[in-house]
N, C-alpha and C positions, 0 to 999 in steps of 0.2 A: 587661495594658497596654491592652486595648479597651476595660475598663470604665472604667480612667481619660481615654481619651481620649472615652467617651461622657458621665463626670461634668463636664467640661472641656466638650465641643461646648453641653450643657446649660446650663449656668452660662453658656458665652458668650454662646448664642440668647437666654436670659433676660433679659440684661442689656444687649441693645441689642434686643431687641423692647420694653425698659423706655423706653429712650432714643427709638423712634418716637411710644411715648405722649407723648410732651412738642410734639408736632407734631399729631398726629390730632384733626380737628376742630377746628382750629383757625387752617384759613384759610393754610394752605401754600403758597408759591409753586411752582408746576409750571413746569418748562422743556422743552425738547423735544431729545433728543438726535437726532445725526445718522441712527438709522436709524428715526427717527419715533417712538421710544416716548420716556412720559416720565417725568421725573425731579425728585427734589426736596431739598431739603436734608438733609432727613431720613437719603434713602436714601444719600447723601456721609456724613455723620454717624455713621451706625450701621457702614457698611462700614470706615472708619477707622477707628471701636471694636475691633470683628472683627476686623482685619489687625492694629491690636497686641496684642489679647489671645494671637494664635498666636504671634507674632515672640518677643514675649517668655516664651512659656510652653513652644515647640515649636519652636527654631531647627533650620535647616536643615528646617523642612516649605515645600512650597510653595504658593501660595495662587493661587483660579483663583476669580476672582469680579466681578458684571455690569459696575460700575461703575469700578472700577481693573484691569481685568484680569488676566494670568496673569503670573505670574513665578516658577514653579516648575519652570523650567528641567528638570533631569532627577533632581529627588527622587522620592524613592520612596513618601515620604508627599508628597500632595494636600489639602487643605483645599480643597472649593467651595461657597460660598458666595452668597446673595444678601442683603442686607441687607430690602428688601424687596421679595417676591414678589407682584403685583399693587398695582403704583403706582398704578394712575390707582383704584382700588377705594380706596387710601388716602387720594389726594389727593379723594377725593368725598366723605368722612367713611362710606365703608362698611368695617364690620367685617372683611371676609372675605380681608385682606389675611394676609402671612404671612414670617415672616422664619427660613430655611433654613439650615442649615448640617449637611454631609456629610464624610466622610474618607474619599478613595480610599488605598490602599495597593494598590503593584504592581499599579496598572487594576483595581482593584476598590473599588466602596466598601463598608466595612466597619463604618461608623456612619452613622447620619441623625438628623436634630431638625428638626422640622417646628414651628415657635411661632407661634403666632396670638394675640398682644397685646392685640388689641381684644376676643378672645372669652373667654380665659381657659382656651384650648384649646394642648395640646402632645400631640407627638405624635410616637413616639419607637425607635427600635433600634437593635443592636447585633447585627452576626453571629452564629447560632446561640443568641441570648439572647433573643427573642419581641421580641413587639411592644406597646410601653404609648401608653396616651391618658391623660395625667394621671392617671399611676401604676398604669392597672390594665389588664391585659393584656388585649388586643384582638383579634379574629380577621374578618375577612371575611365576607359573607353564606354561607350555602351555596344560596343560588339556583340553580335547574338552568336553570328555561325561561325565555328573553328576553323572555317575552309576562309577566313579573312583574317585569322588570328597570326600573331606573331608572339612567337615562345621563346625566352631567353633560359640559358642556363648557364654555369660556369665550367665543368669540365665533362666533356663527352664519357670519357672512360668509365667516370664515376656513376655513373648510372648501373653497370652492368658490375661494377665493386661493389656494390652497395645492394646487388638483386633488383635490380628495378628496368631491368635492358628491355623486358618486353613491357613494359608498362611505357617503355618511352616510345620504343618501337611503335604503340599504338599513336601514341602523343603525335609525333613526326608525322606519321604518316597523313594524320586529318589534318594539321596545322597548314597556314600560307607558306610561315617561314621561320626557320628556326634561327637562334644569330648567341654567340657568344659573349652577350654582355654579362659579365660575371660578377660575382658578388653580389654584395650591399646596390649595384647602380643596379643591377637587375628588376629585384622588386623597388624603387624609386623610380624606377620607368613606369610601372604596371602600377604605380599610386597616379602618376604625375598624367596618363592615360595617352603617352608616348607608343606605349606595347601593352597586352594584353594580359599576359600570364610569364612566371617565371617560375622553372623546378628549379629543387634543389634536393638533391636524394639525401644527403646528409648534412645536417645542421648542428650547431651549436647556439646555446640561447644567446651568447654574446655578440655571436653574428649578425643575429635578427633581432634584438631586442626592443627598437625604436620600429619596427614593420608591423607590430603586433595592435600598435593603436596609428600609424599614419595612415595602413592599409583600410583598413573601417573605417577612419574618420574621410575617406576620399570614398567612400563609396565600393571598397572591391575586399576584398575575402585574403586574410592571412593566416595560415595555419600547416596542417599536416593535409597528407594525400588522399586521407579518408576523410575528410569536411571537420574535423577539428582544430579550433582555434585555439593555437598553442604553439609557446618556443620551448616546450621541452619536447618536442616529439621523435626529435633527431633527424629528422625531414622535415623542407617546409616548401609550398607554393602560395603565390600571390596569385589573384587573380580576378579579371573583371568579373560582375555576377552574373554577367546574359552567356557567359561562356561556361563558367562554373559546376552545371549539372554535368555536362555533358563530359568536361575533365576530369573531375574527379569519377564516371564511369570507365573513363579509360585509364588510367590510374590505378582502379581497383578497388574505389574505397565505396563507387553505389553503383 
């Protein structure tokens, strides 16, 4: 049943990261929701895509996603979703946007699809099934020392919004290279074993919710900054395991 609901999460991601192309680069109108991030027709579009492709293929799953939110009461299947994960990267005509979809069962998720439409990148698991990048199974760096590590994050400021300035400040300083690949391709880099580690000082579970099993099933650690595995923690990092003690001490969390 998990491979059918990973061939299902797949086909869905497919087919409304197909439906952002019809928008990207092409001059989208951006609005700005109430908690300052923004939004666009697209991502209204595509997320309506999503919610009936489950309703009608997955009745009685519940569905927890950025733009309509949750209404999955107390099922036991979860569907979380983002239609797309880095808007304003979308609404700029940059590629590195990404459109998610995850399935928790009884608080855990148990599939993830990570699609990246503009690159022609996906990126993909199922519990105890590995981890694929456009079909071909994937593993994590094995980097040991952080002085060969390369760190991604998505907005510098946010680190020190969020209290976390010298935690990064330590970060930076031991790392090879730090590099702005933001959002969702962040940690899909640090699955795919492109880059080693990605912060994120502030998260949302819909952001990350397909990282929570690609990142373990490729071999490397997705969670919060003190070594817990979890998208509700409001922070999140990926990260290889030969580099992982030593991060999460500078970080703060051992």
């Amino acid at each position: 049943m998990i491979q059918d609901y990973l061939a299902l999460a797949r086909d869905i991601a497919g087919e409304a990261g197909r439906l952002t192309l019809e928008y990207f680069q092409r001059g989208v109108g951006v609005e700005t929701k109430s908690d300052g991030t923004p939004v666009t027709e697209a991502d209204r579009r595509a997320e309506e895509l999503i919610r009936r492709r489950i309703e009608a293929e997955c009745p009685g799953h519940g569905i927890l996603g950025e733009e309509f939110g949750d209404d999955s009461a107390d099922a036991s299947h979860r569907w979380i979703i983002d239609p797309i994960d880095g808007t304003l990267a979308f609404s700029r005509g940059v590629p590195l946007y990404a459109t998610l979809v995850a399935l928790e069962v009884e608080g855990r998720v148990r599939i993830g699809v990570a699609e990246f439409p503009a690159l022609g990148e996906t990126v993909w698991a199922a519990e105890g099934s590995g981890c694929f990048w456009n079909g071909r199974r994937c593993r994590v760096r094995e980097t040991v020392s952080l002085a060969e590590t390369i760190v991604a994050y998505t907005e510098p400021e946010s680190f020190a919004k969020h209290g976390k300035d010298e935690a990064w400040r330590r970060v930076s300083e031991a790392v090879r290279y730090r590099v702005g690949w933001r959002d969702g391709y962040g940690h899909a880099l640090v699955a795919t074993g492109r880059i080693e580690a990605m912060l994120d000082p502030v998260m949302s579970p819909w952001d990350c919710g397909p990282f929570a099993v690609i990142l373990p099933q490729a071999g490397g650690y997705f969670g919060d900054w003190s070594g817990n595995e979890s998208i509700y923690a409001g922070e999140a990092m990926s990260a290889a395991p030969g580099i992982l003690p030593r991060l999460l001490e500078l970080t703060g969390g051992r």
